[in-house]
PyMOL commands that place a pseudoatom at each C-alpha (Angstrom):
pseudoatom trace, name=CA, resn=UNK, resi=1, chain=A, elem=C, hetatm=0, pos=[0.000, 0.000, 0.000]
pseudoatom trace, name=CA, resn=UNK, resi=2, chain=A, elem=C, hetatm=0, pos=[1.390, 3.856, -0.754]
pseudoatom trace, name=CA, resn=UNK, resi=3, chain=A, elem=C, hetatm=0, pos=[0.409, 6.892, 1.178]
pseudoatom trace, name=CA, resn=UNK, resi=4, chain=A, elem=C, hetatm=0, pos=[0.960, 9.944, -0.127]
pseudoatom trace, name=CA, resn=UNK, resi=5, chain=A, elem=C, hetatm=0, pos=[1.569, 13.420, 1.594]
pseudoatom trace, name=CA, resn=UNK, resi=6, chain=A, elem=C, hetatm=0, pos=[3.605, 15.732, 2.548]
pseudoatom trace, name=CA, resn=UNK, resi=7, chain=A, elem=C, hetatm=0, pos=[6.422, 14.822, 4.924]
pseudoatom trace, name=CA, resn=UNK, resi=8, chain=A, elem=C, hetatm=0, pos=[5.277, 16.198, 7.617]
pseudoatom trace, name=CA, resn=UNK, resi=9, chain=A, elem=C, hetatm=0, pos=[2.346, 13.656, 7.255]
pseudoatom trace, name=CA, resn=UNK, resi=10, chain=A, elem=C, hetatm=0, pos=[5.113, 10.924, 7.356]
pseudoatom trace, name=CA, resn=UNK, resi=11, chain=A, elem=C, hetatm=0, pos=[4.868, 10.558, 11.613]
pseudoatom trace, name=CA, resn=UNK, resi=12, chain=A, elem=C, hetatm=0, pos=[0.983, 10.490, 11.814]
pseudoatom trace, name=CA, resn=UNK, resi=13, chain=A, elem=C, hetatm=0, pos=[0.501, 7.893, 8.715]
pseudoatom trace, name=CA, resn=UNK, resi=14, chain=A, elem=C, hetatm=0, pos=[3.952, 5.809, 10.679]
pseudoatom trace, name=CA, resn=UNK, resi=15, chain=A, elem=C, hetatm=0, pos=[2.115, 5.795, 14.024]
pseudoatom trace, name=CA, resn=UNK, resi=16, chain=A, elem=C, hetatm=0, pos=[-1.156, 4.720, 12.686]
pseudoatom trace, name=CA, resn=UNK, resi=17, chain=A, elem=C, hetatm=0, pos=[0.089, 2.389, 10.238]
pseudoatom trace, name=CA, resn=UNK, resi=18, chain=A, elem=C, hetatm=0, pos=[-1.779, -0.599, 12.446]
pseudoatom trace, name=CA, resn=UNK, resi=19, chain=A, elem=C, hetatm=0, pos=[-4.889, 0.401, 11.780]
pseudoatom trace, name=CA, resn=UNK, resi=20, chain=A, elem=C, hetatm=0, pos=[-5.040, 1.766, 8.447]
pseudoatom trace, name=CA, resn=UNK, resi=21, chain=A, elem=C, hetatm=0, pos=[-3.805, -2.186, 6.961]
pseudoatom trace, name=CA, resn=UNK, resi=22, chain=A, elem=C, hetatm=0, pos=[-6.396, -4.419, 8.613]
pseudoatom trace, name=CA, resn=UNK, resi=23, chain=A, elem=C, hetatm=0, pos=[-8.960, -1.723, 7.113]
pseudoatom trace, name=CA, resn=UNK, resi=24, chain=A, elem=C, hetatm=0, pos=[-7.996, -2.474, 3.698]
pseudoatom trace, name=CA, resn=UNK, resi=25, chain=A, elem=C, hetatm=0, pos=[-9.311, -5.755, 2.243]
pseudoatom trace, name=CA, resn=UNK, resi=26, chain=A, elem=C, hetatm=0, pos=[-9.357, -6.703, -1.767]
pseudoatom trace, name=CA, resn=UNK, resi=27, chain=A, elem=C, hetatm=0, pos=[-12.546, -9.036, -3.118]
pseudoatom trace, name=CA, resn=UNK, resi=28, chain=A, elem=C, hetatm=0, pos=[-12.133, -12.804, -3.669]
pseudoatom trace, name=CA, resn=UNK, resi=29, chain=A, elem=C, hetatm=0, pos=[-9.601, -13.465, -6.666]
pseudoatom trace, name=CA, resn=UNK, resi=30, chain=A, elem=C, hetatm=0, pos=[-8.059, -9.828, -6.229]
pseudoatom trace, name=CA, resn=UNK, resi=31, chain=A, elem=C, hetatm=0, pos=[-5.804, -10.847, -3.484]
pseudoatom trace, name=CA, resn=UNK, resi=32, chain=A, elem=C, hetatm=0, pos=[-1.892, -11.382, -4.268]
pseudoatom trace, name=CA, resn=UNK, resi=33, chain=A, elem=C, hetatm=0, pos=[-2.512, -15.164, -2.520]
pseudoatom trace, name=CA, resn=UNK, resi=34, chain=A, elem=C, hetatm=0, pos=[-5.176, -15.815, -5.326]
pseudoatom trace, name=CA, resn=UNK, resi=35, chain=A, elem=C, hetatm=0, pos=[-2.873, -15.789, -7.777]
pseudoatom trace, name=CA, resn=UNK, resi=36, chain=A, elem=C, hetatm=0, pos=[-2.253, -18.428, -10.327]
pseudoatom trace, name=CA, resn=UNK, resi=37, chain=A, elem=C, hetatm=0, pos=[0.326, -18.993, -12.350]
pseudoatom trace, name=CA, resn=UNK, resi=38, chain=A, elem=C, hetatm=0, pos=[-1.159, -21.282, -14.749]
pseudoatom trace, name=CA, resn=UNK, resi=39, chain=A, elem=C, hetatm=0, pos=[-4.275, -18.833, -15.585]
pseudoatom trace, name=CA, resn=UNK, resi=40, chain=A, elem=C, hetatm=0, pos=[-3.156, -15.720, -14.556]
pseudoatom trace, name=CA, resn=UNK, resi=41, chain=A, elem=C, hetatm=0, pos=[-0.709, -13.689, -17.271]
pseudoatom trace, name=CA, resn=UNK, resi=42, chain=A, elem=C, hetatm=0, pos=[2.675, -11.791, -15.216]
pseudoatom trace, name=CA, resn=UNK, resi=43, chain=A, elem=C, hetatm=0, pos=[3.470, -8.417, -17.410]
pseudoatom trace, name=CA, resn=UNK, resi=44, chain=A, elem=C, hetatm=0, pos=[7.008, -9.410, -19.558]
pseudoatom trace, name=CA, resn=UNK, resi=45, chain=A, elem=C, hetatm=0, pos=[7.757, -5.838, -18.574]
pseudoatom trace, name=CA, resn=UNK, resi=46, chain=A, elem=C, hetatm=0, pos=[7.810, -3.532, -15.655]
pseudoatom trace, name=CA, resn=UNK, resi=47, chain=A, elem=C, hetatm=0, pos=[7.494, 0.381, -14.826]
pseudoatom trace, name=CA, resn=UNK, resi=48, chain=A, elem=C, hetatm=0, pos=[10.858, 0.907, -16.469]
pseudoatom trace, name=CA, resn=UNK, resi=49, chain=A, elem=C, hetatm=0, pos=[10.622, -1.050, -19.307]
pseudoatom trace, name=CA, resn=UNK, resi=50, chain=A, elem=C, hetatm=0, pos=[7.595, 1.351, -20.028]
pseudoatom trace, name=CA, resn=UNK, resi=51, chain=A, elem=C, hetatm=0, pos=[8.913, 4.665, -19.575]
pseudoatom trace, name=CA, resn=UNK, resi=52, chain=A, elem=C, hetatm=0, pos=[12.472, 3.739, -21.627]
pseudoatom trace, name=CA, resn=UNK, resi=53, chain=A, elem=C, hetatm=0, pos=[9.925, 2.416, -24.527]
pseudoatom trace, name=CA, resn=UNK, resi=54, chain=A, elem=C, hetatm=0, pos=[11.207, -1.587, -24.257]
pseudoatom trace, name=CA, resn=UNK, resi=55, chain=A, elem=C, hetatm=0, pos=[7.418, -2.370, -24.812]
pseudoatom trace, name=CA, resn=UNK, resi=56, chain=A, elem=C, hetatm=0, pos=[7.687, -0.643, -28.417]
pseudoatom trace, name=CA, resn=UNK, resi=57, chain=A, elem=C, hetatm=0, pos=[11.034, -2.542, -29.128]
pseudoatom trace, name=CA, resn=UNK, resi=58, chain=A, elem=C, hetatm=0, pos=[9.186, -5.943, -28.085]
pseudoatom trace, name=CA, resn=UNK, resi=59, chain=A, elem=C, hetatm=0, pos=[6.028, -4.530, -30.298]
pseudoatom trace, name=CA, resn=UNK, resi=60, chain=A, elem=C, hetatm=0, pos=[8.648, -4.056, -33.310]
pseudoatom trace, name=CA, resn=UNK, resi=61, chain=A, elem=C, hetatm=0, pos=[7.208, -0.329, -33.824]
pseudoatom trace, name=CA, resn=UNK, resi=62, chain=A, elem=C, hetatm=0, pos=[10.687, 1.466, -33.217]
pseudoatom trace, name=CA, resn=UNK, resi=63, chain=A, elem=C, hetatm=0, pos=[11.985, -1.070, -36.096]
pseudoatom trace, name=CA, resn=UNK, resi=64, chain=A, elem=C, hetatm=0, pos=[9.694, -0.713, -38.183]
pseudoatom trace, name=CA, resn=UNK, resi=65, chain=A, elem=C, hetatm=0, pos=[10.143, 3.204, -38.135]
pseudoatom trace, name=CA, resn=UNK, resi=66, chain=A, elem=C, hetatm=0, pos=[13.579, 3.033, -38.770]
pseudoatom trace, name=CA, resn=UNK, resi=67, chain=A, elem=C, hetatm=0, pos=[12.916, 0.423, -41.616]
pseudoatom trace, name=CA, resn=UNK, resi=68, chain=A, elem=C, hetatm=0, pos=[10.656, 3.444, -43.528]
pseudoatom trace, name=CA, resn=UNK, resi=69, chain=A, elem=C, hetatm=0, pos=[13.629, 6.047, -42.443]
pseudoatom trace, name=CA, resn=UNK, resi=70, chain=A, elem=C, hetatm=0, pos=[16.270, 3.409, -43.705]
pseudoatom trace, name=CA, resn=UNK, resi=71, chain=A, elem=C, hetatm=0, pos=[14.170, 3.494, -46.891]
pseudoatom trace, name=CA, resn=UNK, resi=72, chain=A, elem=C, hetatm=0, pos=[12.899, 7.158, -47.262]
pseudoatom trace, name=CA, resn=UNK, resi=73, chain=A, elem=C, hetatm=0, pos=[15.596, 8.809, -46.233]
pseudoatom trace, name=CA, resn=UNK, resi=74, chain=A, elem=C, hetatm=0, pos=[16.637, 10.930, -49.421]
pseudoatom trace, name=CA, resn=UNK, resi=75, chain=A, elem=C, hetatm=0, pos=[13.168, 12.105, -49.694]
pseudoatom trace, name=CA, resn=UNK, resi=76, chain=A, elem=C, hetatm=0, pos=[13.092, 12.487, -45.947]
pseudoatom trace, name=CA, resn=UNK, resi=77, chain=A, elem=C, hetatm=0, pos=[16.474, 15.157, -46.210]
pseudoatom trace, name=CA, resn=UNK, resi=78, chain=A, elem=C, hetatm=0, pos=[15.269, 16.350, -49.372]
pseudoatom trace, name=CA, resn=UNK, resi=79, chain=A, elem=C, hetatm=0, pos=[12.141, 17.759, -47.641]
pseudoatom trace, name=CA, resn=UNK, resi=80, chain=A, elem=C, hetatm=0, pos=[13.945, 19.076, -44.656]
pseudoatom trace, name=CA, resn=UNK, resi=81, chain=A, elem=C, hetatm=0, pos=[16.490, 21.233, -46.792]
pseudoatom trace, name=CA, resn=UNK, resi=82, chain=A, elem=C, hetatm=0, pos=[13.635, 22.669, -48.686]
pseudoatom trace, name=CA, resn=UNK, resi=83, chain=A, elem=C, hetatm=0, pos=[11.779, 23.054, -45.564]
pseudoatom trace, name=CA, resn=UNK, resi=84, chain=A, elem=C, hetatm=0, pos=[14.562, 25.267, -44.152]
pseudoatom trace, name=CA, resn=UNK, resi=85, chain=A, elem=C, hetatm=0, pos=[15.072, 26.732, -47.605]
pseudoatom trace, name=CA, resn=UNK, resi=86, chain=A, elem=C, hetatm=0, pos=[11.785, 27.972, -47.725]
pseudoatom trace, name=CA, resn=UNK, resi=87, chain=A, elem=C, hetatm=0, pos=[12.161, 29.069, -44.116]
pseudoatom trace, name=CA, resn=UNK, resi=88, chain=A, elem=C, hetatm=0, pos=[15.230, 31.534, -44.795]
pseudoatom trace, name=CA, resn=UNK, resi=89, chain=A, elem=C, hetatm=0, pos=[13.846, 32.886, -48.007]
pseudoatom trace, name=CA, resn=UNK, resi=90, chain=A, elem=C, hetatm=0, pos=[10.573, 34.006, -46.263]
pseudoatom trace, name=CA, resn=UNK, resi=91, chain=A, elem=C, hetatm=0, pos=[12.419, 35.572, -43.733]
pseudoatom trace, name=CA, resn=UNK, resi=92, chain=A, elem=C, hetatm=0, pos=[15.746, 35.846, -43.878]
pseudoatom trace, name=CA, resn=UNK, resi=93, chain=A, elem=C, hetatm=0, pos=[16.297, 37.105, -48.097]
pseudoatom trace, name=CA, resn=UNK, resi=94, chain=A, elem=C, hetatm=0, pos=[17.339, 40.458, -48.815]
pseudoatom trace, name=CA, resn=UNK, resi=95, chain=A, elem=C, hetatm=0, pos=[14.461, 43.008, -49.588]
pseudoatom trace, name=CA, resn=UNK, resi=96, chain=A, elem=C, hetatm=0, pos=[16.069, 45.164, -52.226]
pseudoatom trace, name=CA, resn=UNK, resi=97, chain=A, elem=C, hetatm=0, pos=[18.961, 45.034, -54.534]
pseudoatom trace, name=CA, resn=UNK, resi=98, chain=A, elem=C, hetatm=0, pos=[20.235, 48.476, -53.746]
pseudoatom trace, name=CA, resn=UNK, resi=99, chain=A, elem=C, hetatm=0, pos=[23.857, 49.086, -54.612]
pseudoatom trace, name=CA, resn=UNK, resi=100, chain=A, elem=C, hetatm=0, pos=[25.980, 49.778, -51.777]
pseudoatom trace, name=CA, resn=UNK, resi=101, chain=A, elem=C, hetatm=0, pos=[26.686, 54.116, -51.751]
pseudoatom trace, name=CA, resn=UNK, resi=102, chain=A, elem=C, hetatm=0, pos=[30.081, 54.607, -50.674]
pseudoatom trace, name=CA, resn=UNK, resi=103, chain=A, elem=C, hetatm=0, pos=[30.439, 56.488, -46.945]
pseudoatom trace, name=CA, resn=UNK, resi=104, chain=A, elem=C, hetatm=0, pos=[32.196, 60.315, -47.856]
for i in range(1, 104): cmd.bond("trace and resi %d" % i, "trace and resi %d" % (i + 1))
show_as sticks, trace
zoom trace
């Protein structure tokens, strides 16, 4: 079971730790001692596998992306340059073609 607080909650939730478990109770087949091995399906993955995407590499979705990037990638850099191309002309070209004067 987690609590969660502030710390200075931390004493009160320590000292009355004895009676906050026994209130808690899970239904029939919920419990951790109703678990079966041979029916019941364990995660091939935990919280960390999640969060540093190990589910995707197991799904084959980060391959397969970098299959279509192996293939596509001309086009891919092709559509970036002219991306930024387009980009700096809009707003980094010169506005006029005005000759330079010389300073007197």
């Amino acid at each position: 079971m987690n609590v969660i607080g502030e710390m200075p909650v931390l004493p009160m939730v320590n000292a009355n730790m004895d009676n906050i478990l026994p209130s808690v109770n899970f239904t029939e087949g919920n419990r951790y001692a109703d678990f079966n091995p041979d029916i019941d399906k364990v995660a091939a993955y935990g919280i960390g596998g999640l969060i540093a995407g190990k589910v995707l590499l197991k799904a084959g979705i980060l391959a397969k992306i970098g299959l279509v990037l192996a293939k596509f990638w001309k086009l891919i850099a092709i559509g970036v340059i002219g991306f930024f191309a387009g980009v700096r002309k809009l707003f980094g070209g010169k506005e006029t073609d005005q000759p330079e004067t010389p300073a007197t």
